[in-house]
Structure formats: structure tokens, C-alpha cells
N, C-alpha and C positions, 0 to 999 in steps of 0.2 A: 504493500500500500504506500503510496507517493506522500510525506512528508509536506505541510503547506507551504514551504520555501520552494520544495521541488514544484509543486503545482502553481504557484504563482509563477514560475518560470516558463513552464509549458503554455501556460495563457497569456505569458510577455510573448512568447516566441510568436505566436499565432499572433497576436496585436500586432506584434513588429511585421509581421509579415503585412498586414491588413495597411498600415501606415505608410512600410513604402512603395506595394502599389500606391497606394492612394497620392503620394507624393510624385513617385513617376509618371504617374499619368498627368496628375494635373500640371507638373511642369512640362510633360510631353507635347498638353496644346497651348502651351502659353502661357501659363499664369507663373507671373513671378516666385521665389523662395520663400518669403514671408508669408501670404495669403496661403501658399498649399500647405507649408508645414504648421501653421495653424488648424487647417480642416484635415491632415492626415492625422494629427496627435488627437485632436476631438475624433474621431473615427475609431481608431483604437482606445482610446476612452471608456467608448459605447461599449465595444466589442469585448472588453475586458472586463468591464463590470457585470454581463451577464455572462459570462463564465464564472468569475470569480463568486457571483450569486448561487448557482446553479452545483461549482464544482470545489474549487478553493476552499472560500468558507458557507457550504454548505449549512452547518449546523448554527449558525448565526445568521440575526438580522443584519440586512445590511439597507443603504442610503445609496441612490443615484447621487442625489443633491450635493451628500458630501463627498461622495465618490468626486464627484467632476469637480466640485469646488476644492478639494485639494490635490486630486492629478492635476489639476488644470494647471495649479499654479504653481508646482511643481516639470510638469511635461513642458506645457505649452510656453510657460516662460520661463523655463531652463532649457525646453530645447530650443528656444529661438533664440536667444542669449548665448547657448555656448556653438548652436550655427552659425552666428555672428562672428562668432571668435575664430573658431574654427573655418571657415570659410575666406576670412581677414588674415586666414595664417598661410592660404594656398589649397587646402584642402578639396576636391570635390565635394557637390551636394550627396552624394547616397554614403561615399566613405563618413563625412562631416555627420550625417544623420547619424550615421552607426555607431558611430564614439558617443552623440550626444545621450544617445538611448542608455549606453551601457552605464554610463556616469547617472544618468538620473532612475537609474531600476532599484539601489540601494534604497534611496530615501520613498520611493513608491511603496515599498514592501512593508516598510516601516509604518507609514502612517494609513495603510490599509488594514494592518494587523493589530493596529492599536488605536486608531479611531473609525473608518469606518465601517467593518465589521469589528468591534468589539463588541465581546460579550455581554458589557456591560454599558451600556451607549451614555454618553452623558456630552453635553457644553466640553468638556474637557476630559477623554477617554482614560482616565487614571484610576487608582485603586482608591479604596474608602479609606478616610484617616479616622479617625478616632477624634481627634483635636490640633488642635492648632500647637506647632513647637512652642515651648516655654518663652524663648527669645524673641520668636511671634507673639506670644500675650506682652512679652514686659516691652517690646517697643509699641503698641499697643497704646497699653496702660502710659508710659511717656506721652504721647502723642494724644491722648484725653485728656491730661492733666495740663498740655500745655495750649490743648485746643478752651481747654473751659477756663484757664486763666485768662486767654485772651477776650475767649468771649466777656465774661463777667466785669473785664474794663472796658466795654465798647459803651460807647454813649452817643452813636450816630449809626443807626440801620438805613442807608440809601434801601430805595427800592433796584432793584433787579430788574432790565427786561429781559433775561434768558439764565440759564442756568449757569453757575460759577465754578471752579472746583477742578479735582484732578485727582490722580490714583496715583499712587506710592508704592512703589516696589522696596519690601522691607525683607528680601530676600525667600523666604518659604511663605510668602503670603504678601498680600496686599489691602492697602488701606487705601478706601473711598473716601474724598469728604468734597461733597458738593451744595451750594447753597443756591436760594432760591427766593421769589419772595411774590406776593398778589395782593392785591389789592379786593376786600368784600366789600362792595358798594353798598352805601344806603341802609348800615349797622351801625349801632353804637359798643361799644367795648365791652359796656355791663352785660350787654344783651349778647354779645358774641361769646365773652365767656361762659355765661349761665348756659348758653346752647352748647358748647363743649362739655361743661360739667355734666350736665344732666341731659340726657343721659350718660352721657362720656367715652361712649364708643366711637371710633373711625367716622368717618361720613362712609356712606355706601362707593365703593374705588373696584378697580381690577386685582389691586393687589391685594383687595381682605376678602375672604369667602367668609369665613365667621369671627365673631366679636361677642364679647360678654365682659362683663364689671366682676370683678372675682373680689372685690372689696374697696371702701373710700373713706375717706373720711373731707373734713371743709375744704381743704389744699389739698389732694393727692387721689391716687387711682391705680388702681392696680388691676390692670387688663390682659386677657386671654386673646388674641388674634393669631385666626391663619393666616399665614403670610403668605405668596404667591410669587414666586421669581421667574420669568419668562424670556428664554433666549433662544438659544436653538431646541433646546427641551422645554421643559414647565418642571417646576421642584417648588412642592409644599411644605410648610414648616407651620409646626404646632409652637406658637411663643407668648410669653408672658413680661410683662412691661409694667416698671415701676413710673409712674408719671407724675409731678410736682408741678404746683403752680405758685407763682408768685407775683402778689402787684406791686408795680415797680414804683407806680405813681397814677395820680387821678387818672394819667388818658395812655398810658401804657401798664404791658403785664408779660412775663416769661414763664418757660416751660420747661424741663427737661424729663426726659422721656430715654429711658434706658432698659435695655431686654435683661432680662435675669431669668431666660429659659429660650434655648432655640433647639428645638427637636425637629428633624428631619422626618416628614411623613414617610414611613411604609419602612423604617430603621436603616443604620447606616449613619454614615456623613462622609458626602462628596466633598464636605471644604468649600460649598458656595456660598454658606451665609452664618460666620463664627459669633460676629458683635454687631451690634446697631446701637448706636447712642443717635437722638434727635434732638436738639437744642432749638428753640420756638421765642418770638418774640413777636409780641401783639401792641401795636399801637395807634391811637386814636387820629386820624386825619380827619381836612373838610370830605373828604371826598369818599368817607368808611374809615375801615379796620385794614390797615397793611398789616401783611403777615408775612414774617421773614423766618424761613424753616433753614438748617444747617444739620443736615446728614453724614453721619459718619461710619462705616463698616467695615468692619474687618472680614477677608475671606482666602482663599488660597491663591497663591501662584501658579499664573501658565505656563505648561512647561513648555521650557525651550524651542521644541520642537514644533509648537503649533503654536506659538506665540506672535509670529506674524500676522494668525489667521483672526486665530480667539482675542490675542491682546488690544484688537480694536472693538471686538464686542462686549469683552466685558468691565472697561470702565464707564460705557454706555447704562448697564443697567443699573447702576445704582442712582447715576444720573434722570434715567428717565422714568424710575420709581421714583424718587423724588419731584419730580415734575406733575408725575400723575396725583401725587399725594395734595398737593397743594393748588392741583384741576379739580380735584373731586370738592374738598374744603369750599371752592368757591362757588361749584354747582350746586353744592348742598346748600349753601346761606341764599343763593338765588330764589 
């Protein structure tokens, strides 16, 4: 029985073969090196993925989407880059293809074996961790205590027109902190608080499927929310949130809003969502209640290897969970 290294070879060989007709022909009648070796590597692509479906990794799900989305970017812009090179050196077009194939079949093998038939598919195809490395929690814990210092001397919230903020590479993980801010028209403060308090759950968003008050007293709240993280998968998280209110002054008031439970639905932990602290700031204008939200989350590092792909999706979502949070706040006071 063929070995999956050996069988993804047997289905390169057969792609390879599909690729360079499909490149000699198209240069046979004319079309330039760049357009055909674009449509011969998307050709073997195709051709490769339903083998690889069918015979490779049979006993796994697998993804077109991601299939092509990282052959592609892998094949089609390594092989068109090192035909550049290669063809820049003297080389013929078929000899120049054949070297570029050989060179880019390593890293195809890899990121087929380990994101798109993995057996366990996820945002980022790696193993469950348990928790976040120690070094991970204490830069962390640095990086709250000097985010809430600064916050707590601010004494001017401009409003925001789009989202603020950037992710941190803190080595085995990373840290989100992006801000935000809206404007509730035609509220007053007392009346916006009192609607937060009471009941004191979320406004209705994408990112909360349920919500309950699990205890409060006049200043504080202690809330149950599923959380909802959406990227190239969906991952639900069972969490609990200590939340404090405080009035600052007649026509302002803050919040802080910290998790002190994130349980992974269905058990496990992929590492996409360790800490959420939320720090909130309510103040009274002519024109309503501006509301200045400051998000921060800890969660794991993309590995290397797919870091190109994923490290532009994932400091989007914490950003555009924070965006929804403070769309939903204002459709709800609407």
C-alpha cells in the first residue's frame, strides 16, 4: 500500500503531466509564458485536488477553496517567479517549468497534509493546546496593566471614524487591541446607562447567540455569553465576564468588562480566543451618548508556515468583532 508522500507524488506526476501539455499547447498557438503558465498550474490544481480527494487523502475532509487558495499561491506565484528567474538565466520554457515544479512540490505536500486535508480543519491546521505558554500570560498581564494605566489617565476620548488598533506578535501568541467609538443619537446618559444595566445583557449582535445575568449588584455584572468567532471556520465559546461600572462625572461614565471563563464549545482549545478584556467609556454630547469601546485579546500565533495567508485574517477578527459590537449597541438604542 503507497504511503501518502508516495501518492501525492503519483498525483504531482499526473498534474505535471496535465500542466505541461496544457502549457505547450497554449504556447504552441500563441499565447505568451505568463498567461499559459498561469492557466497550466490552475489546470493541475483542478486535476490534483480530485485525486488527492478521491485517493491521497481519502479518509479526510478536504477544501477546493483552500486547496487552490494555497496551491495557488504557492504554484502559480512560485512558479511564475522562479520562470522569471529561470528563464532570465537562459533556460528554456519546458526545462525552466520542470525545475520550477520540482522546487515548489516540497512546500505543496506540506501545506496539503497539514491544512487542507487535515484531520482536524481549523482557521489555522495545528494541534489543541491546552493554554496559553506562561511567558504568553505574563506579557499579557504586562501589556493590561500598562494598557489600563494609560487608559485611566486619559481625559480626552476623540471620536473615531473607523477602527484603530493593531496585533502584537508576543512570540507563541498574539495580542489584539483595537478601539473604536459611535455615536447613540437622541439618549441621554442616565437613560443609556439604566438600559445597559437593566437588563444588562449584550444588545442582540452576531457575535452573542446567548446571554444571561448570572449575578449584580448597583455597579457591577456578572454575565454568561456565547461568544461567536467567524473566519474561515465558526468556533463557539461558553464565557463569563466580570463587568464594573463607574460614573466619572455628571455627563460621563466607564466600564471594564473582563472574561474570567472562556470554554471552547464541543472541548479542546485551538488557541483562538485565550483573554478578552473590554474597557468602555460613555459620554454625554449635544448630539447623544458617544461611546468609545477598547478591545483587547489574547490568542495564539500563526505558524510560520501559513502566516502569509492567515496573518492577514486574523488580526481582522478581532477588529471586526469589535466593530460589530458597537453596530449592534447602536441599532439596539435606535
Amino acid at each position: 500500500m503507497l504511503s501518502t508522500p508516495l501518492k501525492f507524488i503519483a498525483v504531482g506526476v499526473l498534474g505535471f503531466a496535465v500542466q505541461l501539455t496544457t502549457l505547450a499547447t497554449l504556447t504552441m498557438v500563441g499565447w505568451s509564458w505568463l498567461p499559459a503558465t498561469v492557466v497550466a498550474v490552475e489546470s493541475a490544481i483542478v486535476h490534483n485536488y480530485c485525486w488527492h480527494r478521491a485517493f491521497t487523502w481519502a479518509d479526510r475532509p478536504g477544501s477546493f477553496v483552500r486547496f487552490n487558495v494555497s496551491t495557488a499561491a504557492t504554484s502559480i506565484a512560485g512558479n511564475v517567479l522562479l520562470m522569471w528567474i529561470l528563464l532570465g538565466a537562459g533556460l528554456p520554457i519546458l526545462p525552466a517549468n520542470i525545475l520550477a515544479v520540482a522546487i515548489m512540490s516540497v512546500a505543496n505536500f506540506v501545506i496539503a497534509d497539514r491544512w487542507v486535508f487535515a484531520a482536524a480543519v481549523g482557521l489555522i491546521a495545528v494541534p489543541v493546546q491546552a493554554a496559553p505558554h506562561p511567558a504568553a500570560v505574563a506579557s499579557w498581564n504586562q501589556y493590561v496593566r500598562a494598557a489600563e494605566a494609560r487608559i485611566s489617565a486619559e481625559t480626552v476620548h476623540p471620536p473615531r471614524s473607523k477602527p484603530e488598533g493593531n496585533t502584537i506578535d508576543i512570540g507563541t501568541a498574539t495580542i489584539s487591541d483595537w478601539s473604536g467609538s459611535v455615536i447613540i443619537p437622541r439618549v441621554t446618559l442616565d437613560t443609556f446607562l439604566h438600559r445597559l444595566q437593566d437588563p444588562g445583557t449584550p444588545p442582540p449582535q452576531e457575535d452573542v447567540t446567548a446571554s444571561r445575568v448570572i449575578s449584580r449588584t448597583p455597579d457591577a455584572l456578572h454575565l454568561y455569553i456565547r461568544l461567536v468567532r467567524r473566519a474561515i471556520i465558526t468556533v463557539s465559546y461558553d464565557t463569563e465576564h466580570d463587568m464594573t461600572f463607574r460614573r466619572v462625572s455628571p455627563l460621563a461614565a466607564s466600564a471594564r468588562s473582563v472574561a474570567t471563563r472562556i470554554d471552547e464549545v464541543g472541548g479542546g482549545d485551538k488557541g483562538f480566543l485565550w483573554k478578552l478584556n473590554s474597557y468602555w467609556y460613555y459620554e454625554q454630547t449635544p448630539d447623544g451618548v458617544m461611546v468609545s469601546l477598547e478591545s483587547l485579546t489574547l490568542s495564539r500565533d500563526v505558524p510560520l508556515l501559513i502566516k502569509p495567508l492567515a496573518g492577514r485574517i486574523v488580526p481582522g477578527i478581532a477588529r471586526e468583532s469589535m466593530q460589530r459590537t458597537l453596530d449592534a449597541l447602536r441599532a439596539y438604542f435606535a
